[in-house]
C-alpha positions in Angstrom: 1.4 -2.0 14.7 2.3 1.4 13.3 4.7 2.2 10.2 8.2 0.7 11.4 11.6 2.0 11.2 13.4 -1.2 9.8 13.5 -1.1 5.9 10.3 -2.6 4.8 8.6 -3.3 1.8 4.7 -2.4 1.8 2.7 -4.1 -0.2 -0.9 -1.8 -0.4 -4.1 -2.9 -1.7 -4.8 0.7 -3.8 -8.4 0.8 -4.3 -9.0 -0.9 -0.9 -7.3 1.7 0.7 -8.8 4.7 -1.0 -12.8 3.3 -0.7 -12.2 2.1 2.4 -11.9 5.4 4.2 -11.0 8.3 2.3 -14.5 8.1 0.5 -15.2 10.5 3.6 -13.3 13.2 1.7 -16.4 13.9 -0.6 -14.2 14.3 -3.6 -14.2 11.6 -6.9 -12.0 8.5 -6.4 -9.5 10.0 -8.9 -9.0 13.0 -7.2 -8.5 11.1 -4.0 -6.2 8.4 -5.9 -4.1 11.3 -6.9 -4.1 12.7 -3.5 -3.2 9.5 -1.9 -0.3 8.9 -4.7 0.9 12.7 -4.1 1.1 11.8 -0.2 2.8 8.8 -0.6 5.5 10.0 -2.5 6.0 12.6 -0.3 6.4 10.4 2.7 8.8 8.2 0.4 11.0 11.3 0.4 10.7 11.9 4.1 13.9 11.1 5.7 12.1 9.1 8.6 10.8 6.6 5.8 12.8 7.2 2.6 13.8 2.9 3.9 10.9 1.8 2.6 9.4 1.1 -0.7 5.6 1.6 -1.0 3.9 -0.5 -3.8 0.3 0.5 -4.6 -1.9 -2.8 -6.2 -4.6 -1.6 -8.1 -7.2 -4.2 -9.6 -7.2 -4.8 -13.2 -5.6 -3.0 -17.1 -3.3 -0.1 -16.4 -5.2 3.6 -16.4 -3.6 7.1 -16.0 -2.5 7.7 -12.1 0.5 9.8 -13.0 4.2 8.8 -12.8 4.3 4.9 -11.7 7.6 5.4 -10.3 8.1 8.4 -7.5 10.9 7.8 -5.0 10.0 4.6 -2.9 6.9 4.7 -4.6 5.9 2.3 -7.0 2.5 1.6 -8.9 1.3 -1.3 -10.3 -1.8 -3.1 -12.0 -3.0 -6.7 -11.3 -4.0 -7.5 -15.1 -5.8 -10.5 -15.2 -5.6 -11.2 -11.4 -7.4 -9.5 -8.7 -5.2 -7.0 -6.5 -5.8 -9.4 -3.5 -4.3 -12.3 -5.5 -1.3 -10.7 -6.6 -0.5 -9.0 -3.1 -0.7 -12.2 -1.8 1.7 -13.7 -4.1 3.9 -11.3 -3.8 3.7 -11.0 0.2 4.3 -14.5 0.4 6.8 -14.6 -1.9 9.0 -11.2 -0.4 8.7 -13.6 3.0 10.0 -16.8 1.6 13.1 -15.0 0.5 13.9 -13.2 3.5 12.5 -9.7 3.2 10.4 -7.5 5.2 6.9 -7.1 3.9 4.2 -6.1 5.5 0.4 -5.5 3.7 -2.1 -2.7 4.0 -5.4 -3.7 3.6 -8.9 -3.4 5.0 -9.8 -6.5 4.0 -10.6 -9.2 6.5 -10.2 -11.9 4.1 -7.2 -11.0 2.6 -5.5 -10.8 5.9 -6.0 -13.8 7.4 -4.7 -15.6 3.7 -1.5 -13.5 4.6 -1.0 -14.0 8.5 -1.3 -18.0 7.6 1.9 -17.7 5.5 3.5 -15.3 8.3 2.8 -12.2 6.4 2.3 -9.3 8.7 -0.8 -6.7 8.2 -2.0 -3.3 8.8 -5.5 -1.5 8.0 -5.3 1.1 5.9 -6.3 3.9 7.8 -3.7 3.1 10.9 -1.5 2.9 8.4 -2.7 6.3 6.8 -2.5 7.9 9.5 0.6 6.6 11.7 2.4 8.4 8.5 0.5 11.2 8.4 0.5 12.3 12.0 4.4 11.6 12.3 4.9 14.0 8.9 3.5 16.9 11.1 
């Protein structure tokens, strides 16, 4: 499954999705947070996916990552819970009421809690780069 065209709400697992691949880049995970975040956004203000809405889980107390709000982009901060707890919760609860939701993560576990409620998945390098082959 790549990025779809009906609007959907993603639900990405931050740090899961920076150390799981884009470690390769040889920079510190800031600088690659801030990359990711800068190519999100601009894939929120893409016409082909400006449908969407794109929140970014990171685990634990909010830290500086820049703007938490950029177009379809939104950032949040699991507090007290762990990233994969709240992005379940969430997931589950964007299904129940009807939406379309769909979560990025690399992690095994996390995915089958979410296809047992119905919850649709997507690693996060397919989904990294379905978007960024289709921005070329």
């Amino acid at each position: 499954m790549y990025v779809t065209t009906k609007p959907t709400i993603y639900l990405i697992d931050g740090l899961n999705m920076v150390r799981s691949f884009l470690w390769q880049f040889a920079r510190t995970e800031e600088e690659i947070t801030a990359d990711f975040l800068d190519f999100l956004h601009a894939v929120s203000t893409d016409e082909k996916y400006a449908m969407h809405e794109y929140r970014v889980v990171f685990d634990g107390a909010y830290r500086p990552v820049g703007p938490l709000y950029r177009a379809g982009v939104h950032i949040i901060f699991s507090e007290q819970d762990t990233a994969d707890d709240y992005i379940y919760q969430e997931a589950d609860y964007l299904k129940q009421t009807g939406q379309r939701v769909i979560a990025v993560t690399s992690d095994k576990d996390l995915q089958n809690r979410l296809k047992s409620v119905g919850v649709k998945t997507l690693f996060c390098q397919k989904f990294y780069n379905s978007l960024k082959l289709s921005l070329r």
